[in-house]
N, C-alpha and C positions, 0 to 999 in steps of 0.2 A: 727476824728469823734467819738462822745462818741455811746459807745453799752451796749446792755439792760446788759447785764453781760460777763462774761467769762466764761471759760469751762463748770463752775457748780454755782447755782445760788447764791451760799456762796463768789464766787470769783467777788465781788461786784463794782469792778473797772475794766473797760475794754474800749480799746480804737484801732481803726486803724488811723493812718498816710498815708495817698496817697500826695505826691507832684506832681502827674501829672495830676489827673483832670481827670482821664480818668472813676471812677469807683464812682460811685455814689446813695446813698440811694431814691428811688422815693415814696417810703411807707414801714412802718412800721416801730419795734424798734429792729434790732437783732442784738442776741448774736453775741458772738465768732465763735460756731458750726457751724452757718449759714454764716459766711462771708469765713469759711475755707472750707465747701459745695461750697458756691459759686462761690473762683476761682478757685479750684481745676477741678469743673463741669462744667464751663466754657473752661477753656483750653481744655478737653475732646471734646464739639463739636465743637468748633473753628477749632481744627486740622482736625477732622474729616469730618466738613464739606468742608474746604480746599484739602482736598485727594482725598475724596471719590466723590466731586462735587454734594452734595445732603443735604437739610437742616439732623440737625440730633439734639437729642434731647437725656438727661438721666433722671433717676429718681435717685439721690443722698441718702446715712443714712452712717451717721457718716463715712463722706470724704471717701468712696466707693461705685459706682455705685452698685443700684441692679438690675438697664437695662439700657440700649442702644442702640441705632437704628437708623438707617437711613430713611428717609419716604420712602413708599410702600405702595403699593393696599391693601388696607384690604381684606380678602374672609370675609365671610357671618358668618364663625363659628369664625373667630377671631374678629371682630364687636359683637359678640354675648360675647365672653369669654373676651373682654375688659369694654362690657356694653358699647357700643360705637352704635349709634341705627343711626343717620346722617351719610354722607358719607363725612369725614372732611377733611380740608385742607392739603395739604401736610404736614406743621409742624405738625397739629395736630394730623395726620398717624404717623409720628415720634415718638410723645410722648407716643400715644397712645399704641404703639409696647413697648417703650421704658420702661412704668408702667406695661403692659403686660405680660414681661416678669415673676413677681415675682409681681403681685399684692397685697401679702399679706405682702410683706416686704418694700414695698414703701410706706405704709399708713404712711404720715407723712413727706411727703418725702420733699427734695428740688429739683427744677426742672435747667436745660440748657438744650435754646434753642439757636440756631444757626444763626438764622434768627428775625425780624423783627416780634414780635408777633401779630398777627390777631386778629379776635374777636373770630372768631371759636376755636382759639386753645386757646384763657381767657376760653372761654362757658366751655370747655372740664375742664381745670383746675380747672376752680371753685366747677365741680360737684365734685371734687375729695379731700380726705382729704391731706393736700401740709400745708410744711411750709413754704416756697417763692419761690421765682423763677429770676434768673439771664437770660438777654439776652441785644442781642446789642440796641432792639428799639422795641416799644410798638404804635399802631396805639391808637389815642384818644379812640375810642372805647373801645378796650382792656383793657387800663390801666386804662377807668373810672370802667369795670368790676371788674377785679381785685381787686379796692380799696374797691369793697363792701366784699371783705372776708374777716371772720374769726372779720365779725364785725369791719371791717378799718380799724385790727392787719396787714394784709395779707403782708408780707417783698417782695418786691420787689425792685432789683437792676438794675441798667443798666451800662454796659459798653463798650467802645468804642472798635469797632469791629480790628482798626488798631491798637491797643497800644499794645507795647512790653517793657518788663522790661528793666532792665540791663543784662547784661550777667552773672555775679556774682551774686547769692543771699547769702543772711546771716537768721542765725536762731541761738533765744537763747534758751538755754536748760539749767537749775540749774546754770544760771547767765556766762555759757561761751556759745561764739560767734563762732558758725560754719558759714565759708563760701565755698560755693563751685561754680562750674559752673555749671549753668541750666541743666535739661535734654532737649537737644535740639535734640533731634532725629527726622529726619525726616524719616517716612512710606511712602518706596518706592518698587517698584518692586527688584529695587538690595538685597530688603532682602529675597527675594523669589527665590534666584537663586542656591542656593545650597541641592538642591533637595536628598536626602540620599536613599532612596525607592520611588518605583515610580509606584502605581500598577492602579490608575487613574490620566487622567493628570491634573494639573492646569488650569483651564480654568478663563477668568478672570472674571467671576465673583465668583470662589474659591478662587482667589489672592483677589478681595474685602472685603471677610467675612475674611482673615487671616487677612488683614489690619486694622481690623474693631476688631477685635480680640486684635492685637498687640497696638492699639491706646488704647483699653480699661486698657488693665493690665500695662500702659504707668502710667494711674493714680488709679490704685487699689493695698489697701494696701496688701502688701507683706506676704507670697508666695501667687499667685494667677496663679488660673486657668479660661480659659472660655470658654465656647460651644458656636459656634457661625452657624446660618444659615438663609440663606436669608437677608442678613441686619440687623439682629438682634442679640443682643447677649442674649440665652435663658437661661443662667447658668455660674455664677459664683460661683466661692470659692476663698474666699479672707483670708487674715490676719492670716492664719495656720503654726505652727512651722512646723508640716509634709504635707509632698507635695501629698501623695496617701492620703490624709485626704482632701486635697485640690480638687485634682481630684474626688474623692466620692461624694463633694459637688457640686460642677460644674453640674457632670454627672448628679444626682439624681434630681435638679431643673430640667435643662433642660430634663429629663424626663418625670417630672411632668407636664413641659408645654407640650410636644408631649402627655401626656395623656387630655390635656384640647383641643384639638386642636382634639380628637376623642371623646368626649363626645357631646349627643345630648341634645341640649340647651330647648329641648320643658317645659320640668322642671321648668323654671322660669316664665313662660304666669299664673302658680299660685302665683305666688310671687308677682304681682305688688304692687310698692305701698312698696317697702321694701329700706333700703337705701342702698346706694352703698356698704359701707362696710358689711353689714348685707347680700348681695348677693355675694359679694367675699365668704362670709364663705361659702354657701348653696352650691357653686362652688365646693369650696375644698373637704365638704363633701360629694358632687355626685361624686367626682375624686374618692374618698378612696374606697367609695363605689363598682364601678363600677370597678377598676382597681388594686387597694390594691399597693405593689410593683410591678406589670408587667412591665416588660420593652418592653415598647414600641419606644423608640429612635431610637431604632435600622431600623426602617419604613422608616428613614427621609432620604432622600438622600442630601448627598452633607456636611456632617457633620463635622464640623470643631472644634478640640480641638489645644488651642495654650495655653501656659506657659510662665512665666515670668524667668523661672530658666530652666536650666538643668535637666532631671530624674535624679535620684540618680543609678535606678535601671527596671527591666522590667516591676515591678508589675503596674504602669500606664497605660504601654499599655497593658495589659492583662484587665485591669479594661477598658480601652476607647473600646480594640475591643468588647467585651462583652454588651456594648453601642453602639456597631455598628458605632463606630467613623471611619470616610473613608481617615479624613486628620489628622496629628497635623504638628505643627509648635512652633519649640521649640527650644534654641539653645541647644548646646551638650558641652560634656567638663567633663562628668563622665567618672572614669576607665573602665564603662560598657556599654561603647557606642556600642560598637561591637554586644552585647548580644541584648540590646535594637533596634537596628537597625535590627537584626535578627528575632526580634520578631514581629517587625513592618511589615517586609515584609511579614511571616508565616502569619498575620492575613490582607492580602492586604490591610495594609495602609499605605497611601503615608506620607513619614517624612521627612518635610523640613527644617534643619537647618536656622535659623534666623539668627544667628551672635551674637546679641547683648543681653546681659541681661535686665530683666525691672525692676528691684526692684523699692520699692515706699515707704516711710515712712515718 
């Protein structure tokens, strides 16, 4: 299948090969970017949906999530802080959480969904500024929606909820051939089981958001950190040579959403009539306003910080307790695990060795 370009619009030749039939263009003309969004964001709620037994949904930029989420009840003030005014379908609770989390860095985004897209959850995406959207299946409605976006640019994929690769993949890079085996990890309780401090206990719906966590940084570029609570993941930090550089970014998003998450929406009843993106900003700037750096995270109960890598050192958790983080989930394997693990418990929070690295590149 020919695509509008490659990485960058100079690289004027670009093209996917599928011999299985399984993944298929329904509208629009995309790039490279967009097809590497969309199986990357795909595998993300496919697994996730499979685990965690719940539709789930991400907002994708540049082949890393800037949310994710599982669907949930909206309350009043997060239908307010998504611009979400109906009371929408479970995917559409999904997505809605899932752009929520970082509204200002999804403008643009590519969408995975999990499920079978409705009309409510098109309604919802169309109001929103999106580069396509990958899922297994689109109701006639929906996908006549959709095609009216972006002027009947609007990229949308579909593909088949059962199909799995080979077990080998290959990738070329400056004309030599890397092959290795999938990361085939499956998110089970077994990685939950080596508990190092323990000052709250795991309950399972804390072993959900670690899972929900562990699946996320499964397909986030490397080092990555995420905050994860209720279903949602509200804070990432992705793609950083330093890993307390990573954690900094994590925590601070996900702070900024616990500051939108207390801010009073009455503010916007003068705004009508303004566009979506035009009231993300009014958002941001009644955040600053009203809260500057306060850390308020620390409010949230049940807060979940999990890693792709090992600490290096304690300053993470000196940086997550200070963010009122209650859980991480991390594996271990620095000379300073002793110190770290000492630190964990001084600030009661529970650290559960994971096992397994998650690198992603």
């Amino acid at each position: 299948m020919k695509l509008k370009y490659g990485m960058n619009p100079y690289q004027d030749f670009a093209e996917i090969i599928d011999n299985s039939g399984a993944f298929k263009i329904l509208n629009g003309n995309p790039s490279v970017i967009n097809v590497l969004d969309a199986l990357n964001s795909w595998q993300l709620v496919k697994e996730t949906a499979k685990t965690l037994g719940k539709a789930a949904a991400t907002s994708f930029k540049h082949v890393t999530p800037s949310g994710m989420a599982i669907s949930g009840t909206l309350s009043e003030t997060e239908k307010q802080a998504y611009l979400t005014k109906s009371e929408p379908s479970e995917l559409a609770a999904a997505y809605a959480r899932a752009r929520g989390a970082d509204r200002l860095a999804s403008f643009g985004d590519f969408i995975a969904l999990s499920d079978t897209v409705d009309a409510a959850t098109a309604k919802m995406i169309k109001s929103e500024v999106s580069d396509g959207v990958i899922a297994p299946g689109f109701s006639a409605e929906a996908l006549e929606i959709l095609k009216t976006k972006k002027k009947g640019g609007y990229v949308i994929f579909s593909i088949d909820r059962d199909y799995e690769p080979e077990d080998i993949e290959s990738r070329e890079v400056f004309g030599i051939t890397i092959r290795q085996k999938r990361n085939q990890l499956k998110v089970t309780d077994e990685l939950l089981q080596d508990i190092r401090t323990e000052s709250e206990p795991v309950t399972e719906k804390i072993a959900a958001d670690i899972k929900l966590g562990i699946l996320t940084l499964k397909y986030t570029q490397s080092n990555s950190i995420c905050v994860v609570n209720n279903g949602q993941v509200i804070g990432i930090g992705s793609g950083q040579q330093s890993r307390i550089l990573c954690s900094g970014l994590a925590l601070n998003k996900a702070n900024v959403w616990c500051q939108k998450m207390k801010l009073d929406y009455s503010f916007l009843k003068q705004h009508e009539g303004l566009k979506r993106t035009e009231l993300d900003q009014l958002i941001e700037q009644k955040r600053e306003e009203v809260f500057a750096d306060k850390i308020v995270l620390n409010d949230l109960e049940g807060s979940c910080l999990i890693s792709d890598g090992f600490f290096p050192q304690k300053d993470n958790i000196e940086l997550a307790a200070k963010y009122g983080i209650q859980y991480i989930a991390s594996p271990v394997g620095s000379i300073r695990d002793q110190e770290i693990m000492e630190t964990a418990k001084k600030h009661g929070i529970t650290f559960i060795n994971i096992g397994v690295r998650l690198f992603h590149h």
